[in-house]
C-alpha positions as CSV (number, residue, x, y, z in Angstrom):
1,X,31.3,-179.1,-135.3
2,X,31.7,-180.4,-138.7
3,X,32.3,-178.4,-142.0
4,X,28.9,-179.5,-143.4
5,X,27.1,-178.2,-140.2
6,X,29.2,-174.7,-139.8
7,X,27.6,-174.2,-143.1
8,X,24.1,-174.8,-142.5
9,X,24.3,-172.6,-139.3
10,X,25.9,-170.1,-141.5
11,X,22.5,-170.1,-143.8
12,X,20.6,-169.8,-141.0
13,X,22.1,-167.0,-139.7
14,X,21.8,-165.1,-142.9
15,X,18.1,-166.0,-143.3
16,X,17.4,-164.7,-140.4
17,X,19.2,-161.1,-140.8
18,X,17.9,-160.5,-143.7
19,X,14.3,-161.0,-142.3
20,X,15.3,-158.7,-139.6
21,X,16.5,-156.2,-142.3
22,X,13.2,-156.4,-143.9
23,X,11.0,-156.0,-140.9
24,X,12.3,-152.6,-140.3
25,X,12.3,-151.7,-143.9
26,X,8.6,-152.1,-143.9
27,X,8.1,-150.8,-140.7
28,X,6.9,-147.2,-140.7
29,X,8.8,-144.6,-138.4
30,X,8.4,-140.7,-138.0
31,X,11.1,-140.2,-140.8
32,X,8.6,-142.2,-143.3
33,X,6.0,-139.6,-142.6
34,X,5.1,-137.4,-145.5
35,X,6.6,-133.8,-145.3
36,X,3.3,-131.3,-144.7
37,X,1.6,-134.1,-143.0
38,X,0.2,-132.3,-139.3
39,X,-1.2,-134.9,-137.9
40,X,0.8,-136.0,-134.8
41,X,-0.5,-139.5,-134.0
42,X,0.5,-141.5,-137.8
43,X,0.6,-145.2,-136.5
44,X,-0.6,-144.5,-133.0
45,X,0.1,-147.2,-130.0
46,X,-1.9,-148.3,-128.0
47,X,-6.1,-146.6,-127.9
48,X,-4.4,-143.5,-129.0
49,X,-6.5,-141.7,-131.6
50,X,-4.9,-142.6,-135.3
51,X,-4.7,-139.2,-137.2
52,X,-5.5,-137.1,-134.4
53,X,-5.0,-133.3,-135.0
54,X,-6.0,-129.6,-134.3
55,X,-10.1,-129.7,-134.2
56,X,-10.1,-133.1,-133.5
57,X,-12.3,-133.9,-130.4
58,X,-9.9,-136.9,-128.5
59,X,-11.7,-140.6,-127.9
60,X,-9.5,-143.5,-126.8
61,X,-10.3,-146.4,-129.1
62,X,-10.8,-148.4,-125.9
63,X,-12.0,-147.7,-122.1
64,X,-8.9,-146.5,-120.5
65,X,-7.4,-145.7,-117.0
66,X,-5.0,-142.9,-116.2
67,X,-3.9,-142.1,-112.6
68,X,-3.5,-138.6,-111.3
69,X,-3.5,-136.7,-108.6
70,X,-5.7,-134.0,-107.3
71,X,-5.7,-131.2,-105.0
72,X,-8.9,-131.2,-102.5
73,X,-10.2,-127.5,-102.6
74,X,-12.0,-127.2,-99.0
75,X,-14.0,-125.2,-100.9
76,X,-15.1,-127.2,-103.2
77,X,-14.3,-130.7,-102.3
78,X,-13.9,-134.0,-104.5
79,X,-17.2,-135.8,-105.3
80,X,-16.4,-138.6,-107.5
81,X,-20.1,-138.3,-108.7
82,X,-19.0,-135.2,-110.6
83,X,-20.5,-134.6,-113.7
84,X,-17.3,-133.6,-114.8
85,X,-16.2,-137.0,-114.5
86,X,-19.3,-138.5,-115.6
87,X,-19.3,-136.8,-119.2
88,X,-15.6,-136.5,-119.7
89,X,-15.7,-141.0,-120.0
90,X,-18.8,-140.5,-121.9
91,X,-16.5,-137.8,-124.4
92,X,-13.2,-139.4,-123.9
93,X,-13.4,-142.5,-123.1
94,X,-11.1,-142.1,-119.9
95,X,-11.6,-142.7,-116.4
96,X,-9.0,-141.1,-113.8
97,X,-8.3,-143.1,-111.2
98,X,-7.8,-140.3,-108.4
99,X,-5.4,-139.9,-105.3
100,X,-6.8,-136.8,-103.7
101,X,-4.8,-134.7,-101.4
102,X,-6.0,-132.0,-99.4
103,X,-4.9,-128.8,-100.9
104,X,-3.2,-127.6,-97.5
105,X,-0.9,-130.9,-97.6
106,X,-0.8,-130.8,-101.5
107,X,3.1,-129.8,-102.2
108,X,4.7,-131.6,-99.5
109,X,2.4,-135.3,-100.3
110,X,3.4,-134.2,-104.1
111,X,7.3,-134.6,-103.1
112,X,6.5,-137.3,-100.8
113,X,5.1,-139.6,-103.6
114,X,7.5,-138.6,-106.4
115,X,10.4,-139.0,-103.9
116,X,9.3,-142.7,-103.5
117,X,8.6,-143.5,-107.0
118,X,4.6,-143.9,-106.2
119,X,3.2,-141.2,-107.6
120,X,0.4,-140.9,-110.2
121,X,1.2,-141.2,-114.1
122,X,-0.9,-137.2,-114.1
123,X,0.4,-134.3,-111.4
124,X,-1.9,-131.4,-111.8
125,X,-1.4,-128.4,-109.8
126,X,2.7,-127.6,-110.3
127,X,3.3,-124.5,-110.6
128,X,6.5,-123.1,-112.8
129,X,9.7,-123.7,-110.8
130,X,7.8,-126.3,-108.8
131,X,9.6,-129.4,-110.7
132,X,13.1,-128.2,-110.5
133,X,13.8,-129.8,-107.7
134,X,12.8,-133.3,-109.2
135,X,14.4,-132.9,-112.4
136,X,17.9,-134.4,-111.3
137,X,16.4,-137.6,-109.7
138,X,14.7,-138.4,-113.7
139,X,11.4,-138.9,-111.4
140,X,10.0,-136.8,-113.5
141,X,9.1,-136.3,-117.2
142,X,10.8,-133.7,-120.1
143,X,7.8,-133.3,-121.3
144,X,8.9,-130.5,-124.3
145,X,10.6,-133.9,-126.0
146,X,6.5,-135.2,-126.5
147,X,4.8,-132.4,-127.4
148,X,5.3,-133.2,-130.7
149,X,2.0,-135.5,-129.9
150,X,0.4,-132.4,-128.4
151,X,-1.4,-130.6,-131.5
152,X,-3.4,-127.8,-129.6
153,X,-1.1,-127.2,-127.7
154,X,1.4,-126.5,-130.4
155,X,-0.9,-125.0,-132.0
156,X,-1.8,-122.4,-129.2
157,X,1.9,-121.7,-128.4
158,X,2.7,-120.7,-131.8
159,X,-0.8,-118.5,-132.3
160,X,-0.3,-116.6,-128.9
161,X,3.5,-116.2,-128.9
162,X,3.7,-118.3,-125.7
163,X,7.5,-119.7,-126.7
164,X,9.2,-116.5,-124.8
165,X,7.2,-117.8,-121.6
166,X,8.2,-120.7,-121.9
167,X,12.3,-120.2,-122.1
168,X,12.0,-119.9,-118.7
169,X,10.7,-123.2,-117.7
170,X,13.4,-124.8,-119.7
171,X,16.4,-126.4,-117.5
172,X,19.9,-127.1,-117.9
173,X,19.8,-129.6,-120.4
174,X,17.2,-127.3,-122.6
175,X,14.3,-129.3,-121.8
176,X,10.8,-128.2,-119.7
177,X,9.0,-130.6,-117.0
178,X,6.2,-128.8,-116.6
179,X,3.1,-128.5,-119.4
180,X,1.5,-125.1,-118.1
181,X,-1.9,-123.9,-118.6
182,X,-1.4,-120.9,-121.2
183,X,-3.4,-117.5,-121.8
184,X,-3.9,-116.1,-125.1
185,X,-2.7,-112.9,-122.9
186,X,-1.3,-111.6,-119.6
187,X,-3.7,-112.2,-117.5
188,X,-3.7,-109.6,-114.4
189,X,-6.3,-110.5,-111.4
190,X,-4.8,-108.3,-108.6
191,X,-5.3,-105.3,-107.3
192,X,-6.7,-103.1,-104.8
193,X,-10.6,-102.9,-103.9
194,X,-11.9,-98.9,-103.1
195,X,-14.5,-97.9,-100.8
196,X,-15.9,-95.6,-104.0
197,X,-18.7,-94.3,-102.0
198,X,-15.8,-92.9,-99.8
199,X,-14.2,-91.3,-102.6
200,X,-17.5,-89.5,-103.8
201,X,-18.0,-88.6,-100.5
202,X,-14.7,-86.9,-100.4
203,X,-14.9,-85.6,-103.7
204,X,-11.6,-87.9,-104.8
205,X,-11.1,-89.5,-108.6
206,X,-9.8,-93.2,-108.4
207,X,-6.0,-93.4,-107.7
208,X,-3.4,-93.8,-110.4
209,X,-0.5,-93.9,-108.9
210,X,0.8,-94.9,-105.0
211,X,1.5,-91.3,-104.7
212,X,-2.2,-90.4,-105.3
213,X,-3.4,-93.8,-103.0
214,X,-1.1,-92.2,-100.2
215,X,-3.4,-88.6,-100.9
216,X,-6.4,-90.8,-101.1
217,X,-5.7,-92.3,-97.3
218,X,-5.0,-89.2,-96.3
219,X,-8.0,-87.6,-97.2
220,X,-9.8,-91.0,-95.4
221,X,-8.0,-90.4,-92.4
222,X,-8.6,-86.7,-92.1
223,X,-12.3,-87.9,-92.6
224,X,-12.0,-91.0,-90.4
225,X,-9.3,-90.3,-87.8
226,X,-10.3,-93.1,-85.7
227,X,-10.0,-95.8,-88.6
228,X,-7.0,-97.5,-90.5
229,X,-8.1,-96.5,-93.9
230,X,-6.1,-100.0,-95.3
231,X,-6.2,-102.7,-93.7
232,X,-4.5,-105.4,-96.0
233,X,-4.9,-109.2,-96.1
234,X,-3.2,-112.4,-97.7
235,X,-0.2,-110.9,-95.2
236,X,0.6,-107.6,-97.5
237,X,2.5,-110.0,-100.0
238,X,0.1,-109.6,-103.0
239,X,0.1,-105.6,-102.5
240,X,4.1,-105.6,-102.6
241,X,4.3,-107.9,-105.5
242,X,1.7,-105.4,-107.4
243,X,3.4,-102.3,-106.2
244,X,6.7,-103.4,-107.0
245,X,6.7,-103.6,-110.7
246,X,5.6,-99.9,-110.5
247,X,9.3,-99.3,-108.3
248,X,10.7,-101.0,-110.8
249,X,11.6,-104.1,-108.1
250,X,10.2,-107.5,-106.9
251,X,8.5,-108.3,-103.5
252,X,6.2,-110.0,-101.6
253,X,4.6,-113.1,-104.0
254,X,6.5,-112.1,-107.0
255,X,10.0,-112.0,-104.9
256,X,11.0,-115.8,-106.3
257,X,14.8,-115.8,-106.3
258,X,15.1,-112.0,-105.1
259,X,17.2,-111.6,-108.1
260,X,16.5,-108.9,-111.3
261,X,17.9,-108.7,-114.8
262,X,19.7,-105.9,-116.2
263,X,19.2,-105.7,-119.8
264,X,21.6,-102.6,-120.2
265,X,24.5,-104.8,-118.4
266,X,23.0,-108.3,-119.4
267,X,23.3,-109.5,-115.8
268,X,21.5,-110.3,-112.3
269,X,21.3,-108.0,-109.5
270,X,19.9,-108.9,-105.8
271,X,16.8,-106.6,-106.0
272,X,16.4,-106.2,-102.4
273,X,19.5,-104.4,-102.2
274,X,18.4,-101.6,-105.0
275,X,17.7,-98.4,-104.4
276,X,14.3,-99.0,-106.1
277,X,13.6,-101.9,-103.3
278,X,14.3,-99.3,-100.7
279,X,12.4,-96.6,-101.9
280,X,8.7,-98.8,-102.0
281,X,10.0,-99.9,-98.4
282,X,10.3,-96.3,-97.2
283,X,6.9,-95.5,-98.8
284,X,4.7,-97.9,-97.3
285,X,6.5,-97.3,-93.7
286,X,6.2,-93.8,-94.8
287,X,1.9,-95.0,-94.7
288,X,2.4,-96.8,-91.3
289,X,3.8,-93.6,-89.6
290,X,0.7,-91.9,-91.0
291,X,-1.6,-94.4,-89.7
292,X,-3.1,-94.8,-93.1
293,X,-2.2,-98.2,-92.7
294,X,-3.1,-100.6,-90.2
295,X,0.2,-102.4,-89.2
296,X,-1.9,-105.5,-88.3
297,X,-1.7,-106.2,-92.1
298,X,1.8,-107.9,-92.2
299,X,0.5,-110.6,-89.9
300,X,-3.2,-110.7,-89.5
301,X,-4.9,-114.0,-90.9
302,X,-7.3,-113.1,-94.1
303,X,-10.9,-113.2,-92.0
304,X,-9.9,-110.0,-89.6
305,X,-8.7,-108.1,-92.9
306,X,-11.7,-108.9,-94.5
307,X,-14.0,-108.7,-91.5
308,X,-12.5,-104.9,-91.0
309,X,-13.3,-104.3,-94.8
310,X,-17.3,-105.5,-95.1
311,X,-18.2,-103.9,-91.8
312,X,-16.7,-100.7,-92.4
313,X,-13.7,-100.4,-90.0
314,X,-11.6,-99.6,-93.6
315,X,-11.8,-98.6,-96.9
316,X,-9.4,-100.4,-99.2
317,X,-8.0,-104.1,-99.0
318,X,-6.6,-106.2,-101.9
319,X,-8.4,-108.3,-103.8
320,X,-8.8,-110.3,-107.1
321,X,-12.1,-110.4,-109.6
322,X,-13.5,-113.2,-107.2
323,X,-13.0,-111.6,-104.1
324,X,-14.4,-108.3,-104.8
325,X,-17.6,-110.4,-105.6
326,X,-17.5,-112.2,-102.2
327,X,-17.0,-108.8,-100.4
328,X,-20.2,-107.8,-102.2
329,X,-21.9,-110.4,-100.6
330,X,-20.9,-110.1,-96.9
331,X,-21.3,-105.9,-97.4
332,X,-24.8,-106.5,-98.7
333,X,-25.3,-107.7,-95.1
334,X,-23.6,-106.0,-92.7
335,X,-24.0,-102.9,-94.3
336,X,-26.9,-102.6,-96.7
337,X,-27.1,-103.4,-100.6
338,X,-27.6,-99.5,-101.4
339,X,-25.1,-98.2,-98.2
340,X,-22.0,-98.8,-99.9
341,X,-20.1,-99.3,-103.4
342,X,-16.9,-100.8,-104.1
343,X,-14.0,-101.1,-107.0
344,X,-11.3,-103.1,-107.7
345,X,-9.4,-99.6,-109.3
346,X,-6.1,-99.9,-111.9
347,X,-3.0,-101.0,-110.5
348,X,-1.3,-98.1,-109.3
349,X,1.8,-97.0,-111.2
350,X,4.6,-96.0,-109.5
351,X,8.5,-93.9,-110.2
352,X,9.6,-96.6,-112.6
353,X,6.1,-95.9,-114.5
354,X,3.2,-97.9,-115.6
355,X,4.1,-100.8,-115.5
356,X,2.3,-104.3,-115.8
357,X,4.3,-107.6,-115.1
358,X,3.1,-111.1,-115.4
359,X,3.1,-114.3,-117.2
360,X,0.7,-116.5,-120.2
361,X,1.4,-119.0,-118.2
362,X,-0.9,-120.3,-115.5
363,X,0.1,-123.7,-113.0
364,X,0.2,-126.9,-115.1
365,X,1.1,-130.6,-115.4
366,X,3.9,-132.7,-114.4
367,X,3.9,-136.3,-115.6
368,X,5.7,-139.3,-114.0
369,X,8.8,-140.7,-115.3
370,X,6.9,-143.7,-116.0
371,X,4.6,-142.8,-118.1
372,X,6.0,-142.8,-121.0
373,X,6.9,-146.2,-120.3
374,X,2.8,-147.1,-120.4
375,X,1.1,-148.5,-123.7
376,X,-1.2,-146.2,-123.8
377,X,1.2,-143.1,-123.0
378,X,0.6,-141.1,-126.7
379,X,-3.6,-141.7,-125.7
380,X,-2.8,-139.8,-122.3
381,X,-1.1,-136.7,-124.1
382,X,-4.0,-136.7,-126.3
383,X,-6.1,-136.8,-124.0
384,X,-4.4,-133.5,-121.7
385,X,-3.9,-132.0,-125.1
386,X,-7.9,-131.7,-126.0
387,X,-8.6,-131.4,-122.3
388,X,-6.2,-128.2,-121.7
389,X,-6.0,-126.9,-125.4
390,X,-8.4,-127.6,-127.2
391,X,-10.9,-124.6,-127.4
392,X,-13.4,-127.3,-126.9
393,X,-12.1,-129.1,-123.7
394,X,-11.4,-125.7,-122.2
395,X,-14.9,-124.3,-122.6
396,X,-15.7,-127.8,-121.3
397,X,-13.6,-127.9,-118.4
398,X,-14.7,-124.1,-117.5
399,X,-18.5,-124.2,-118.6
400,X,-19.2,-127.7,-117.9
401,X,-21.9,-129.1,-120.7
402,X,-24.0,-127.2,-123.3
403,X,-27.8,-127.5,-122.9
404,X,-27.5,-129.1,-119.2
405,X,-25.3,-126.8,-117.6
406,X,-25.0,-123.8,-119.8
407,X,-26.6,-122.1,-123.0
408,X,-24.9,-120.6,-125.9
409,X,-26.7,-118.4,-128.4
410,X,-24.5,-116.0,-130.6
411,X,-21.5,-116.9,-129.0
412,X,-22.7,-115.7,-125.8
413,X,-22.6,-118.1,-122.7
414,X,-25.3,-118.4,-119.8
415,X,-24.9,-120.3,-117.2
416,X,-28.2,-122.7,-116.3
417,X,-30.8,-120.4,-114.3
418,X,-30.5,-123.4,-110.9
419,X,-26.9,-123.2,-111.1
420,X,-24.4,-119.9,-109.6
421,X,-21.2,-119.1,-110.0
422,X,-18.7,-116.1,-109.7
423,X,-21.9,-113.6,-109.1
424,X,-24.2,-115.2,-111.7
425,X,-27.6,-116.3,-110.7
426,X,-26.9,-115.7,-107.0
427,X,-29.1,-117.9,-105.0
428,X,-29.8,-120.7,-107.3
429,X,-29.8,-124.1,-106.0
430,X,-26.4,-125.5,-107.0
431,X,-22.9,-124.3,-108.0
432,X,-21.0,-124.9,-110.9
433,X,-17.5,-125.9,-108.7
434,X,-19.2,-127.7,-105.7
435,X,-21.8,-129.7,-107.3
436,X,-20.8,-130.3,-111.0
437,X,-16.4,-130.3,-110.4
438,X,-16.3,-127.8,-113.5
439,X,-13.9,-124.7,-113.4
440,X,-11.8,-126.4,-110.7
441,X,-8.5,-125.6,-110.1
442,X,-6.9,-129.0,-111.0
443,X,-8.2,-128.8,-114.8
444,X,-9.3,-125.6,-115.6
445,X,-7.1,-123.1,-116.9
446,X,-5.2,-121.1,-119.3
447,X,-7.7,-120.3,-122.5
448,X,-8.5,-117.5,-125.3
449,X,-9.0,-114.0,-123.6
450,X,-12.7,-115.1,-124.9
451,X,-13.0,-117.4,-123.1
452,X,-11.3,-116.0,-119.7
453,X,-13.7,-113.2,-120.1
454,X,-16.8,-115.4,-120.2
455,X,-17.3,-115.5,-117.0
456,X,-16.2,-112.3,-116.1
457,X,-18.4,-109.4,-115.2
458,X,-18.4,-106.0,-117.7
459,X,-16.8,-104.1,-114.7
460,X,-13.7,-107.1,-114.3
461,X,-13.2,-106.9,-118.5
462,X,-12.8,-102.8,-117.8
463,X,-10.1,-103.4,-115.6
464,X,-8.6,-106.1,-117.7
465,X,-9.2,-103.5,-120.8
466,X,-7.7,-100.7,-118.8
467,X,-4.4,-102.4,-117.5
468,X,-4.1,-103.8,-121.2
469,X,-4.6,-100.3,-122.6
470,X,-2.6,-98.4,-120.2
471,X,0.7,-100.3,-118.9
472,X,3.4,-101.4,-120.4
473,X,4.2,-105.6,-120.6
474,X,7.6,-106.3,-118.3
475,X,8.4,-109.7,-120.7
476,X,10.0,-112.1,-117.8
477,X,14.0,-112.4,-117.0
478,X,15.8,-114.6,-118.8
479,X,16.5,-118.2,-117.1
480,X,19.0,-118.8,-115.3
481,X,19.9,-122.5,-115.9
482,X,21.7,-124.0,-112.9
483,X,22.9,-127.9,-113.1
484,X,22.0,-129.9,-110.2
485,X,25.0,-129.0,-108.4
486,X,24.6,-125.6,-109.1
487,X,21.0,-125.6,-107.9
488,X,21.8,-126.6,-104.8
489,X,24.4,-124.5,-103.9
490,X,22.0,-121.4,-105.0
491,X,19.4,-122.9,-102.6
492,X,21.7,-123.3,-99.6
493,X,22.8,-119.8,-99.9
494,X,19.4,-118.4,-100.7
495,X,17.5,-119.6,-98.1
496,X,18.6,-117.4,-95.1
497,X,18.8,-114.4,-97.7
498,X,15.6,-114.3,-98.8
499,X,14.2,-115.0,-94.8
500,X,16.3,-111.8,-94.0
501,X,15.2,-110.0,-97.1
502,X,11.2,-110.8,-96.0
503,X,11.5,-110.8,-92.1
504,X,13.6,-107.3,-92.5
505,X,11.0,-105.8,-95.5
506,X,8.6,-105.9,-92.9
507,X,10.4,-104.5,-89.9
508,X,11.1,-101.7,-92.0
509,X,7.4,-101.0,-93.2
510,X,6.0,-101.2,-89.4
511,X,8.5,-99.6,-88.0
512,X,9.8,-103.0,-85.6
513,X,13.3,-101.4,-87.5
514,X,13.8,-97.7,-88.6
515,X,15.5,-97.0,-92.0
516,X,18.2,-95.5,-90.5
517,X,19.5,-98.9,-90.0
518,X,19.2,-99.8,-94.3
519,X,22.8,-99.6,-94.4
520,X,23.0,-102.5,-91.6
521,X,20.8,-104.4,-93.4
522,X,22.5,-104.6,-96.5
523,X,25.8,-105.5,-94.7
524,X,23.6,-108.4,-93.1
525,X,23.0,-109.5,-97.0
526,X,26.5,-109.2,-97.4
527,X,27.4,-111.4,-94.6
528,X,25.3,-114.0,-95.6
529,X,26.8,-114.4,-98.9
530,X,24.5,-112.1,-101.3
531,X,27.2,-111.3,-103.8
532,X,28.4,-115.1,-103.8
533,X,24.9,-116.1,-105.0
534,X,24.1,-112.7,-107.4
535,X,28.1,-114.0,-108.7
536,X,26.7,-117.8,-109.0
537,X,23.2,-116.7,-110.7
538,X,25.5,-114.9,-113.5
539,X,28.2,-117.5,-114.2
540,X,25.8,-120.0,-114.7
541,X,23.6,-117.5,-116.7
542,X,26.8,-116.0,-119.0
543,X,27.7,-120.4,-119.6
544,X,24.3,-121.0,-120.6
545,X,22.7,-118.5,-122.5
């Protein structure tokens, strides 16, 4: 190459970086933004909103697909005819393009299609802890590094104090996969339902603690001595996670990774090795013994439990707000609207006091890797953040659509007179979940207390009153932040502990095992490694705090 022509290549060169250098000079980026400026979508991409902020009602500035799947309620199957799909293009501009699962194959076709890299840009129904075990394989998104394009959301966890909740969603590397549904407040559903008619009968007030429920059976059975006074359903886990936090231990649904922090040492212990793990054991054998309660419940299916309950054969079974008012239904017939009368009372406290444990945060979203990698990415997180946060898409998602499927006058919500739901207008025509898709499980959730209350009965916002007024909040353990790794070690030794801990916690309460035998059992833990995992759980937490 000559002299001359090295020179005009030179020129050329030059031109062209400094046209490069003044492209991005006059490009905008997030550090260009005005300080005080709270709108979260300045020179939005793709048919993202521009400008879009708290209030804002989200419309794509185009017709736009997002993929997601859904969980297939048996009782409330899909109908792509929903009017919950119907209006939500109208309002948003968004059509979901649906792969339905059946609810009872949900988790395992979840893993399936995230495993293979197929799965939907949208993954509803995960709930906390859920998306650990995808985090490592970077199938999945970090979703706390976008919500920066999430106003309401923000917006909600700063208002409601929601950022101690979500510590412990956050993994190693500091980061959360899952966007839950949030509560404006602890939200607690179960409990135990009363035969009250029995209790007047007997001349008994309402149980508040276990130690008054075990003189309430008795009284039953003294009454009754041919009956079980409890018979117990969803396999006695919900009524030993609710008990528990009254021991001062974790059981049944609320066991997770068996293990309890110790704010006076600042460390885990394996809970079902306490002293306070043993003692709710021995009580609820100490009922079995009695006959107080029937032994059937560790292992009967849900419709003999509640078949027992509405025809009389017992007097108390657990429940939630919706399944007091389903028992209402099936006692009206078998024995009589006026014959009978039922309560969902107080959680019972127990010797580590009154005590109320839970979480504002409710199942939520996962999102696939690849989204982010879509054009139209910051319209789909506008789009869940309205949905999900908004106070307007959550009174949508729950209530459906003022005028055709509700009323509201003074604040006060009414459901349409030909549709029923939850107990309201009972007999009308059509249902708010079956026919319309609204207050499903894949979209509706998390909201103001308001809002949750709106569809509650005045005798369900008592109890939620009462527990509120009464116990005090147990805030949740700290996280404990394995590495991948670390994660899977925990798991391998975990596994068989926590089938010994459940198949032995129920031994012990029916009496399969006496409780002479405890001391086995814990050298059973022992052998399967307990203190190597408790020792794992607090290196990793003591490195990572």
């Amino acid at each position: 190459m000559t002299e001359q022509w090295k020179k005009v290549m030179l020129a050329i060169m030059l031109v062209f970086v400094v046209g490069v250098l003044a492209a991005c000079n006059d490009s905008s980026s997030s550090d260009d933004v005005e300080e005080g400026d709270d709108s979260s979508s300045e020179g939005a991409s793709g048919v993202a909103m521009e400008d879009y902020s708290v209030g804002d009602t989200f419309k794509a500035k185009e017709p736009v697909t997002f993929s997601t799947l859904f969980s297939d309620h048996p009782n409330y199957p899909l109908k792509e005819d929903w009017m919950f799909f119907e209006k939500l293009k109208e309002k948003t501009n968004v059509t979901l393009d649906i792969t339905s699962v059946p609810m009872s194959d949900y988790t395992d076709k979840r893993s399936l299609l995230i495993s293979s890299g197929d799965a939907p840009y949208i993954i509803p129904k995960t709930y906390p802890g859920e998306e650990t075990q995808f985090v490592s394989s970077g199938a999945i998104l970090p979703i706390s590094e976008y919500v920066d394009m999430m106003p309401h959301y923000q917006q909600k966890v700063k208002e409601w104090g929601i950022e101690p909740f979500l510590e412990g969603l956050r993994q190693r590397d500091g980061k959360y996969y899952v966007l839950p549904g949030i509560h404006e407040k602890v939200w607690p559903d179960y409990s135990l339902a009363v035969r009250t008619d029995i209790l007047e009968e007997l001349g008994l007030e309402e149980p508040t603690t276990w130690k008054e429920v075990e003189e309430m059976l008795v009284a039953m059975k003294e009454a009754y001595p041919d009956k079980y006074p409890f018979s117990d359903r969803f396999k006695f886990k919900s009524t030993l996670n609710i008990a528990a936090t009254g021991f001062g231990t974790r059981a049944g649904w609320g066991l997770g990774n068996m293990l309890e922090y110790q704010k006076d040492s600042d460390e885990f212990i394996f809970a079902p090795a306490t002293d306070e793990y043993r003692s709710m054991v021995e009580y609820f054998n100490g009922l079995i013994e009695q006959e107080l309660l029937d032994p059937e419940s560790v292992t009967q299916e849900d419709d003999p439990a509640i078949e027992k309950f509405t025809s009389g054969e017992s007097f108390v079974i657990n429940t939630n707000g919706q399944t007091l008012t389903q028992y209402r239904k099936t006692m009206d017939e078998t024995l009589g609207k006026d014959n009978y009368s039922i309560k969902k009372i107080v959680v019972p406290g127990g010797p580590a006091g009154q005590l109320m444990n839970g979480s504002k945060l409710e199942n939520g979203i996962m999102f696939s890797a690849k989204a982010a990698e879509d054009p139209n990415f910051e319209a789909m997180l506008q789009f869940i953040d309205w949905l999900l946060y908004s106070d307007e898409g959550l009174e949508y998602a729950k209530w459906g659509v003022e005028g055709e499927t509700y009323t509201k006058e003074d604040g006060e919500r009414k459901l349409a007179e030909d549709i029923t739901f939850r107990g309201m207008n009972t007999g009308a025509d059509n249902h708010l979940q079956i026919d319309y898709g609204f207050s499903q499980g894949n979209w509706s959730y998390g909201g103001s207390t308001e809002l949750l209350h709106s569809m509650f009965s005045e005798e369900e916002i008592q109890f939620q009153n009462k527990m509120h007024e009464t116990k005090e909040l147990v805030l949740p353990d700290p996280p404990i932040r394995y590495d991948a790794t670390q994660l899977e070690r925990a798991s391998l030794i975990s596994t068989p502990l926590k089938d010994t801990v459940e198949q032995n916690t129920l031994k012990f309460i029916v009496g399969d095992r006496d409780m002479s035998e405890w001391d086995a059992y814990i050298k059973e833990l022992e052998a399967k490694n307990m203190q190597g995992y408790v020792d794992l759980a607090n290196e990793v937490y003591q490195n990572n705090k």
